[in-house]
CHARMM internal coordinates of N, CA and C (Angstrom, degrees):
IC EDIT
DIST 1 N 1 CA 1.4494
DIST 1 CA 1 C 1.5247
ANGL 1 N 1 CA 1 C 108.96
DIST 1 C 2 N 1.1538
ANGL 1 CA 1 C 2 N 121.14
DIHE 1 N 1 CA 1 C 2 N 137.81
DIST 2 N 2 CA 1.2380
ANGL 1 C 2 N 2 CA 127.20
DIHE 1 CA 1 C 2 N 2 CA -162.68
DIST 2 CA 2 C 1.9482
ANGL 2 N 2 CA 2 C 107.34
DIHE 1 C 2 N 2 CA 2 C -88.79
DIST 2 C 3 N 0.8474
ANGL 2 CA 2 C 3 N 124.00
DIHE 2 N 2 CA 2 C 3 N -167.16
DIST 3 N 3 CA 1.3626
ANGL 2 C 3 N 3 CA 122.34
DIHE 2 CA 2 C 3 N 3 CA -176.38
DIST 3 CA 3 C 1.5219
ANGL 3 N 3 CA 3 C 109.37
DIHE 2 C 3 N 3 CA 3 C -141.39
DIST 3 C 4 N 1.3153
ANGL 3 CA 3 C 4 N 112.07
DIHE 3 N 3 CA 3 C 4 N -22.91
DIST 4 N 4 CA 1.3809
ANGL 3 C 4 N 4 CA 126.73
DIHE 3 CA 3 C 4 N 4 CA -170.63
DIST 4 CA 4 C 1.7963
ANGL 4 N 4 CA 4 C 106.13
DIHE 3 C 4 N 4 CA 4 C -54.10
DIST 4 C 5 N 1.3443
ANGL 4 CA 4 C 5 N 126.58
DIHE 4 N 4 CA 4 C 5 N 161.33
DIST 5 N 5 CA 1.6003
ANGL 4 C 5 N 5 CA 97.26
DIHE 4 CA 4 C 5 N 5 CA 176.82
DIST 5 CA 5 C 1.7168
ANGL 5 N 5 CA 5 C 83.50
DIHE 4 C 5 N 5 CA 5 C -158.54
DIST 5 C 6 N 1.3830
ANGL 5 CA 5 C 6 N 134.30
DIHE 5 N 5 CA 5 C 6 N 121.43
DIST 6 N 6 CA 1.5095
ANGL 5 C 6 N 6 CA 137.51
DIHE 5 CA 5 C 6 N 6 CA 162.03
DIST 6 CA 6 C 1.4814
ANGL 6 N 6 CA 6 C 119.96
DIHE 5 C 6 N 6 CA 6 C -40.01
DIST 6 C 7 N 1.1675
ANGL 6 CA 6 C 7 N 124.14
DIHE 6 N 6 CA 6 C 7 N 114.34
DIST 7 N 7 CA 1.3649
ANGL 6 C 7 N 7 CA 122.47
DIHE 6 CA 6 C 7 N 7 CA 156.24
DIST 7 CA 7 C 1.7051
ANGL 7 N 7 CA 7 C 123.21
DIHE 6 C 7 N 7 CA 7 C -122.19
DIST 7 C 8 N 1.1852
ANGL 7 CA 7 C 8 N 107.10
DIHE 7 N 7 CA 7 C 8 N 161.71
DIST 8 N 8 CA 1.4324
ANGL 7 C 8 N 8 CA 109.62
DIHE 7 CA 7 C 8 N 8 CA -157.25
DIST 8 CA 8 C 1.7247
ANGL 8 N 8 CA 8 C 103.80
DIHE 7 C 8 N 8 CA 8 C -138.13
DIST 8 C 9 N 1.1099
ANGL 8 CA 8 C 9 N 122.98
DIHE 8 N 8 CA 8 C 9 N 122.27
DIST 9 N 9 CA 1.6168
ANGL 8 C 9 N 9 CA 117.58
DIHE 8 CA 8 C 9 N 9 CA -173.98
DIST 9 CA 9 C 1.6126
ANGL 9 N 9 CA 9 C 104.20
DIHE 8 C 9 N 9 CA 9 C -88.19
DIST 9 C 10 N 1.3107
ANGL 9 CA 9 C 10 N 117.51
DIHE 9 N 9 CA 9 C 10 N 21.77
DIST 10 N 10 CA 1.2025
ANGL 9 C 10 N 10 CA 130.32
DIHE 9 CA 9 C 10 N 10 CA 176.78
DIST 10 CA 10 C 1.3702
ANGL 10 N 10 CA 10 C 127.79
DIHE 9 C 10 N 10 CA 10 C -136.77
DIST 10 C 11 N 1.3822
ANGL 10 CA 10 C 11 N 120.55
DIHE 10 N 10 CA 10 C 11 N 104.68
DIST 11 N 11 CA 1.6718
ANGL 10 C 11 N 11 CA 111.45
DIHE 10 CA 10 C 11 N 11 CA -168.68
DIST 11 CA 11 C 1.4459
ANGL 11 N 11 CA 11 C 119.40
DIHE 10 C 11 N 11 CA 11 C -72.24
DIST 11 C 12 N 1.3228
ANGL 11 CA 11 C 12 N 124.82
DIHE 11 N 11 CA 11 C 12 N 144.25
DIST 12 N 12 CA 1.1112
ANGL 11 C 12 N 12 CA 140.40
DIHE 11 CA 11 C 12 N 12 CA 148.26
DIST 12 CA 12 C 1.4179
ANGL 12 N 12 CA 12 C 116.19
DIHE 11 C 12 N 12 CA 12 C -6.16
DIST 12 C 13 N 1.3513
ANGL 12 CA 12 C 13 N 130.35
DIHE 12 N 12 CA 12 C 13 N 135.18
DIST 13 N 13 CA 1.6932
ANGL 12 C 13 N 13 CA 129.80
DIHE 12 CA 12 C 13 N 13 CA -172.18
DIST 13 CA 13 C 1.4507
ANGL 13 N 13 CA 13 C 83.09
DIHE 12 C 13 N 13 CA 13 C -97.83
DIST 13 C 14 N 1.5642
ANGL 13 CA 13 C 14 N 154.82
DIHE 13 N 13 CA 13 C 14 N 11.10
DIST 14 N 14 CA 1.2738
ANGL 13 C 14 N 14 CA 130.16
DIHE 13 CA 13 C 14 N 14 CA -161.82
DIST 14 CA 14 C 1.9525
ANGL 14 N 14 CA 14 C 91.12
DIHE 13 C 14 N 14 CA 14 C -132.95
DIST 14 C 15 N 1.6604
ANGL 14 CA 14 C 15 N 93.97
DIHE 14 N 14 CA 14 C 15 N -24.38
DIST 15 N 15 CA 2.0700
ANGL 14 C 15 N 15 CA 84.41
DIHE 14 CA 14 C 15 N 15 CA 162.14
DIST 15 CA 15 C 1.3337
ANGL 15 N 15 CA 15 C 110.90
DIHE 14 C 15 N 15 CA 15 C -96.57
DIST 15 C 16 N 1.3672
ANGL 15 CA 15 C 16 N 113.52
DIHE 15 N 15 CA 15 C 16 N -6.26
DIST 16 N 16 CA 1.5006
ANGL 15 C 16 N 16 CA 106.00
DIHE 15 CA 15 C 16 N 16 CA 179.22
DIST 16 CA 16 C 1.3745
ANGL 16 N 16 CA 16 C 110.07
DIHE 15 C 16 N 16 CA 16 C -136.96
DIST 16 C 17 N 1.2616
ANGL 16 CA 16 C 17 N 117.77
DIHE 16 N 16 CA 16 C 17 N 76.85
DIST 17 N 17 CA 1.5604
ANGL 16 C 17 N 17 CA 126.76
DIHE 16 CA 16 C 17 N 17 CA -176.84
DIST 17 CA 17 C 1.3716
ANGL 17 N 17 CA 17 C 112.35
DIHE 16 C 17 N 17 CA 17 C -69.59
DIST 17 C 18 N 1.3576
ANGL 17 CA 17 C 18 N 121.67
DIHE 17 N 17 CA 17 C 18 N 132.45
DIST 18 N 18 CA 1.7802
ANGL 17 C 18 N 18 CA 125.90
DIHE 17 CA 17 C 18 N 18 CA -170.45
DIST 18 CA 18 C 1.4555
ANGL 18 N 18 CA 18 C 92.51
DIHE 17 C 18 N 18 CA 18 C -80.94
DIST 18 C 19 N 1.3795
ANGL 18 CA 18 C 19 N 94.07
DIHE 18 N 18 CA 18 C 19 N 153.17
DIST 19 N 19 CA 1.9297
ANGL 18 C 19 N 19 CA 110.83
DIHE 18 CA 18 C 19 N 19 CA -170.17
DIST 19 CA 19 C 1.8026
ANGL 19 N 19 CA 19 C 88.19
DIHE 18 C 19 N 19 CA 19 C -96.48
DIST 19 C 20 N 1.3947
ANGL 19 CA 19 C 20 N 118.70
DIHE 19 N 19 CA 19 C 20 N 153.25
DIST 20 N 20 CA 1.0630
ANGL 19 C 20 N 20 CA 137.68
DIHE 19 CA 19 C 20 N 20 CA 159.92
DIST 20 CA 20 C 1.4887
ANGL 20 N 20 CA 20 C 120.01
DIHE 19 C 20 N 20 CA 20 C -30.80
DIST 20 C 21 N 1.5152
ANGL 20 CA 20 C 21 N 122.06
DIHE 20 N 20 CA 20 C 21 N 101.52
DIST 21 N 21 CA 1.6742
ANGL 20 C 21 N 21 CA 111.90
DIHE 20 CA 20 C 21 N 21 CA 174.54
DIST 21 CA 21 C 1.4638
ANGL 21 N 21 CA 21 C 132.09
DIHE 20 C 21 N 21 CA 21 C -55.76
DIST 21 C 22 N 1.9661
ANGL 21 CA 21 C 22 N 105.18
DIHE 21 N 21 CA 21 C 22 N -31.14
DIST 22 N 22 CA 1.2060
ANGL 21 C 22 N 22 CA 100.87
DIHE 21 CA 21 C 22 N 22 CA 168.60
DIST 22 CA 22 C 1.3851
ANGL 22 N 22 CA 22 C 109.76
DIHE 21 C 22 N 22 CA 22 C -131.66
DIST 22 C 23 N 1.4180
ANGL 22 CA 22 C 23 N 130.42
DIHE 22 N 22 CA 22 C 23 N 127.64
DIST 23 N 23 CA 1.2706
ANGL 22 C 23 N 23 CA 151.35
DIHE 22 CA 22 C 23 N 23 CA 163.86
DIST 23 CA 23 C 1.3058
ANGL 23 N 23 CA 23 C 115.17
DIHE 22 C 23 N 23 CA 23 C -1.77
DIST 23 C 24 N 2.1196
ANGL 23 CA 23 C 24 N 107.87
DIHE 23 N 23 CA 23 C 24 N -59.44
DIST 24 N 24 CA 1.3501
ANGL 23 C 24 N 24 CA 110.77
DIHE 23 CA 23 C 24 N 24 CA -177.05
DIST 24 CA 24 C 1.5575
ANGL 24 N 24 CA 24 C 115.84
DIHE 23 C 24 N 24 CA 24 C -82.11
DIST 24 C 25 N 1.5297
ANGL 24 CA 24 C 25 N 122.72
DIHE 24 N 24 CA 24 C 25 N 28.05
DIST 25 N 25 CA 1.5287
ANGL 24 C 25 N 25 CA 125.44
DIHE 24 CA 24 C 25 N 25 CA -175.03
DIST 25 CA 25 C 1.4955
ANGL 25 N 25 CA 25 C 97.01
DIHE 24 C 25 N 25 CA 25 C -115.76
DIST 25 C 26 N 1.3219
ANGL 25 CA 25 C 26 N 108.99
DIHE 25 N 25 CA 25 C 26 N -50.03
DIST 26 N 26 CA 1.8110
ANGL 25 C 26 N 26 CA 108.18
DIHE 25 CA 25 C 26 N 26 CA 162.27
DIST 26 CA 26 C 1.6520
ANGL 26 N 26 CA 26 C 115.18
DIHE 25 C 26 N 26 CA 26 C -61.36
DIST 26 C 27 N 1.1442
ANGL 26 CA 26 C 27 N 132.83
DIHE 26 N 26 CA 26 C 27 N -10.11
DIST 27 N 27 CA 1.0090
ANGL 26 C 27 N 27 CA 123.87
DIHE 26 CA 26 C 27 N 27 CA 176.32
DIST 27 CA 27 C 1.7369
ANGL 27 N 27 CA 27 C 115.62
DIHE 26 C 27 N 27 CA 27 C -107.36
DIST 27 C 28 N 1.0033
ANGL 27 CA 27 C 28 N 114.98
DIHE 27 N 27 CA 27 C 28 N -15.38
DIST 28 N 28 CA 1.4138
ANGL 27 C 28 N 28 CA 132.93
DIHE 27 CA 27 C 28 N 28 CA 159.76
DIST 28 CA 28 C 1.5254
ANGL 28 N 28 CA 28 C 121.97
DIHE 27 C 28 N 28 CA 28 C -78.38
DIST 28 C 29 N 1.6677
ANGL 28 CA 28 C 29 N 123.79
DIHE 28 N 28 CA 28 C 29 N -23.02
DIST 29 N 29 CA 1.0857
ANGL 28 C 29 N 29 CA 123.60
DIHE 28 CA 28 C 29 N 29 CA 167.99
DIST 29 CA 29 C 1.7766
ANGL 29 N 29 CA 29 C 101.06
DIHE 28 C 29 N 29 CA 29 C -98.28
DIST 29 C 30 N 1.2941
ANGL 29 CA 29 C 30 N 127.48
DIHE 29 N 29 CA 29 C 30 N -22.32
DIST 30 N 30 CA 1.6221
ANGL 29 C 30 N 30 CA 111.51
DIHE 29 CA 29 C 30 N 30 CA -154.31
DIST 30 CA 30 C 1.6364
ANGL 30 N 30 CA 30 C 112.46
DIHE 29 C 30 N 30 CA 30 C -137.91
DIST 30 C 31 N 1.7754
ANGL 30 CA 30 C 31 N 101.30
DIHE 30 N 30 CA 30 C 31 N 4.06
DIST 31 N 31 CA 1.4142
ANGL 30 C 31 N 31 CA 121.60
DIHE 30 CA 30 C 31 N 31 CA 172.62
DIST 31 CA 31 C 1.7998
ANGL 31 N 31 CA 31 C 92.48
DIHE 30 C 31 N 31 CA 31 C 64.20
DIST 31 C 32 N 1.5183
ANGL 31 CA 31 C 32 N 93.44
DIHE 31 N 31 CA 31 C 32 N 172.19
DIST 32 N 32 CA 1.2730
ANGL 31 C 32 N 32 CA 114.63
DIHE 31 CA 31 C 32 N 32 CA -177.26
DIST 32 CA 32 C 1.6578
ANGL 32 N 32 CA 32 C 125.57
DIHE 31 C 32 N 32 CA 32 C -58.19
DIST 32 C 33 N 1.0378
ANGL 32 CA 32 C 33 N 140.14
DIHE 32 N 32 CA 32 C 33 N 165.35
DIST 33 N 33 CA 1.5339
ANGL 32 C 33 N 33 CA 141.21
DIHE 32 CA 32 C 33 N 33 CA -152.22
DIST 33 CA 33 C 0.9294
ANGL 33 N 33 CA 33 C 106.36
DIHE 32 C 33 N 33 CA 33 C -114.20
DIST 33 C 34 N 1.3887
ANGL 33 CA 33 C 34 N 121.33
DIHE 33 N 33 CA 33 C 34 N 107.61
DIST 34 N 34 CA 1.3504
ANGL 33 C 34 N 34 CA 138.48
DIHE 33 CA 33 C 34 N 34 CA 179.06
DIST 34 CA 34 C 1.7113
ANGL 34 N 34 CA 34 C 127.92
DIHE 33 C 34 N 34 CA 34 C -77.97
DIST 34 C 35 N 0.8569
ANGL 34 CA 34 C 35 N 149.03
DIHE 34 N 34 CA 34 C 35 N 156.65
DIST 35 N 35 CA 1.4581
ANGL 34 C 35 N 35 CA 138.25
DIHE 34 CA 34 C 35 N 35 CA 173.56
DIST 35 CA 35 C 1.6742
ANGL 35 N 35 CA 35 C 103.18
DIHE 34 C 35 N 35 CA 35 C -91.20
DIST 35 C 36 N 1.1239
ANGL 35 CA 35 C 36 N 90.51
DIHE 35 N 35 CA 35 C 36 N 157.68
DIST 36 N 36 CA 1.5021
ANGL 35 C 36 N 36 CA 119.48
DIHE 35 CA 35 C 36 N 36 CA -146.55
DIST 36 CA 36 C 1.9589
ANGL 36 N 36 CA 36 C 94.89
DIHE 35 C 36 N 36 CA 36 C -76.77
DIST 36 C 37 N 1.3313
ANGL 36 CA 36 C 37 N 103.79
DIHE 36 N 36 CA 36 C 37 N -25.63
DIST 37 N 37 CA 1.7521
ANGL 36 C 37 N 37 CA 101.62
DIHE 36 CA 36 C 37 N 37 CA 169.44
DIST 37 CA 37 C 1.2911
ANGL 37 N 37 CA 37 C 102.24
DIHE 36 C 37 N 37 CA 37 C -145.36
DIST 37 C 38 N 1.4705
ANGL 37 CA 37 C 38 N 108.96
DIHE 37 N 37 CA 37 C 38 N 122.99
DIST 38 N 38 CA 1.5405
ANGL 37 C 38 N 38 CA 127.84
DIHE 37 CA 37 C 38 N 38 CA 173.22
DIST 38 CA 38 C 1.3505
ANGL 38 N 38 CA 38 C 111.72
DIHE 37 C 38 N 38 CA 38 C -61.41
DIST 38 C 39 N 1.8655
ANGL 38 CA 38 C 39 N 100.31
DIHE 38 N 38 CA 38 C 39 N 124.34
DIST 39 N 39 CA 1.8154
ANGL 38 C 39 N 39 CA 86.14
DIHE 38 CA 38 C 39 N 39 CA 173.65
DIST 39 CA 39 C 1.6769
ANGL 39 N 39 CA 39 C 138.05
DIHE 38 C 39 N 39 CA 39 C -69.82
DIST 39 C 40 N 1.1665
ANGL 39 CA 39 C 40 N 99.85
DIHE 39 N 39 CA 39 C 40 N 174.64
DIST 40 N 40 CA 1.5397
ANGL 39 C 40 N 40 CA 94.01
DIHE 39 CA 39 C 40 N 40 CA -155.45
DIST 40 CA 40 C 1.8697
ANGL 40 N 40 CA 40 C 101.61
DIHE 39 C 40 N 40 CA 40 C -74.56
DIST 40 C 41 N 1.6001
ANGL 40 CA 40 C 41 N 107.31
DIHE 40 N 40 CA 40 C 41 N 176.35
DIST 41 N 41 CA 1.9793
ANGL 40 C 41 N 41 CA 88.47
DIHE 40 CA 40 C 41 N 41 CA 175.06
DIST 41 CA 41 C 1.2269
ANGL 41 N 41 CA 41 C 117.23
DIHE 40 C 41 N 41 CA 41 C -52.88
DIST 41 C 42 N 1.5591
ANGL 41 CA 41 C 42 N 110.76
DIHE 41 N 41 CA 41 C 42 N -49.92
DIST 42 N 42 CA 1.6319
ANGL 41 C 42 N 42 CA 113.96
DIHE 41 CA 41 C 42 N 42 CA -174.00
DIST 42 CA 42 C 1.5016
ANGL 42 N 42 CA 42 C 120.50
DIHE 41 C 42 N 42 CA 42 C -35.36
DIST 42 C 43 N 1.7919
ANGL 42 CA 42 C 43 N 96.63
DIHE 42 N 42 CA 42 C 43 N -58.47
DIST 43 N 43 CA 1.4635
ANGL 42 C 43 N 43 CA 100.79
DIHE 42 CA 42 C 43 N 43 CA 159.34
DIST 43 CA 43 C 1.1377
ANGL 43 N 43 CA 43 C 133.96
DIHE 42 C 43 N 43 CA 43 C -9.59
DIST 43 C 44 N 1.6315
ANGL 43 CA 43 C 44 N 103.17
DIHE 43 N 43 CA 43 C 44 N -77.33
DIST 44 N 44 CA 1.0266
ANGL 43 C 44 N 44 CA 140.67
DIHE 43 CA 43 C 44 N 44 CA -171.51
DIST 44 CA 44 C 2.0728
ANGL 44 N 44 CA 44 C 121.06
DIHE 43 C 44 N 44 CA 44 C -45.52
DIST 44 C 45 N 1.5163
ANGL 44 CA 44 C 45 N 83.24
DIHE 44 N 44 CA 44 C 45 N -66.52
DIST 45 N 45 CA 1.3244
ANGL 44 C 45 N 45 CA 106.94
DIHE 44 CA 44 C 45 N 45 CA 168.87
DIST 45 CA 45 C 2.0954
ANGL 45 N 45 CA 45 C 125.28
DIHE 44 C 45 N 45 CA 45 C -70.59
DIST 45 C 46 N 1.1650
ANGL 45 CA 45 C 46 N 105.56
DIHE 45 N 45 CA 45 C 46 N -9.74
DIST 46 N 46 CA 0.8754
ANGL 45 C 46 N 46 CA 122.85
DIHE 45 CA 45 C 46 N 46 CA 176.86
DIST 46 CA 46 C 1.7917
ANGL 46 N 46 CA 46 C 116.70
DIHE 45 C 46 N 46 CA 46 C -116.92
DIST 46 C 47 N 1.4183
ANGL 46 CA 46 C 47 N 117.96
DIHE 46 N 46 CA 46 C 47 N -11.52
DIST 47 N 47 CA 1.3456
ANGL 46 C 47 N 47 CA 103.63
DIHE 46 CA 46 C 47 N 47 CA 162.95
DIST 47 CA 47 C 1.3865
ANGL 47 N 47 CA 47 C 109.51
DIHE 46 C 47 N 47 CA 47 C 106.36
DIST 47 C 48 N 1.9803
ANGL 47 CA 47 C 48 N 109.41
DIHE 47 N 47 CA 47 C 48 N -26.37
DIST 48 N 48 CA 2.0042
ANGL 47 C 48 N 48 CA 96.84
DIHE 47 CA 47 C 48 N 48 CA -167.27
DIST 48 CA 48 C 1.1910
ANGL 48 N 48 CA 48 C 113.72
DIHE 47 C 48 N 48 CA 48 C -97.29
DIST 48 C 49 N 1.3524
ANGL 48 CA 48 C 49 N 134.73
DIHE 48 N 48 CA 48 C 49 N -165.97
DIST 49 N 49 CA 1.1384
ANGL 48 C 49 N 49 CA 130.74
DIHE 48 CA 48 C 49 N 49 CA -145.63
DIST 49 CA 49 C 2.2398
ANGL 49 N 49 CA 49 C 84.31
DIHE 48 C 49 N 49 CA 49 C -140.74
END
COOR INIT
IC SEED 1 N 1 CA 1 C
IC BUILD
């Protein structure tokens, strides 16, 4: 077994994926931002949050 081990002073683009430069390009590929749990009907039908 070797001992040798790769390092890189530069990360990986696939552990460190770049965030969108402009707002309206993420929103043109992935639509608008939803919350993370849809309200329920009552909610819904009733208006609260």
């Amino acid at each position: 077994m070797s001992s040798l081990s790769f390092r890189s002073s530069r990360p990986d683009q696939w552990v460190q994926p770049r965030a969108y430069r402009d707002a309206s390009l993420r929103y043109m590929k992935h639509g608008a931002i939803r919350p993370m749990e849809e309200p329920g009907f009552l909610a819904r039908v009733f208006g609260r949050r």
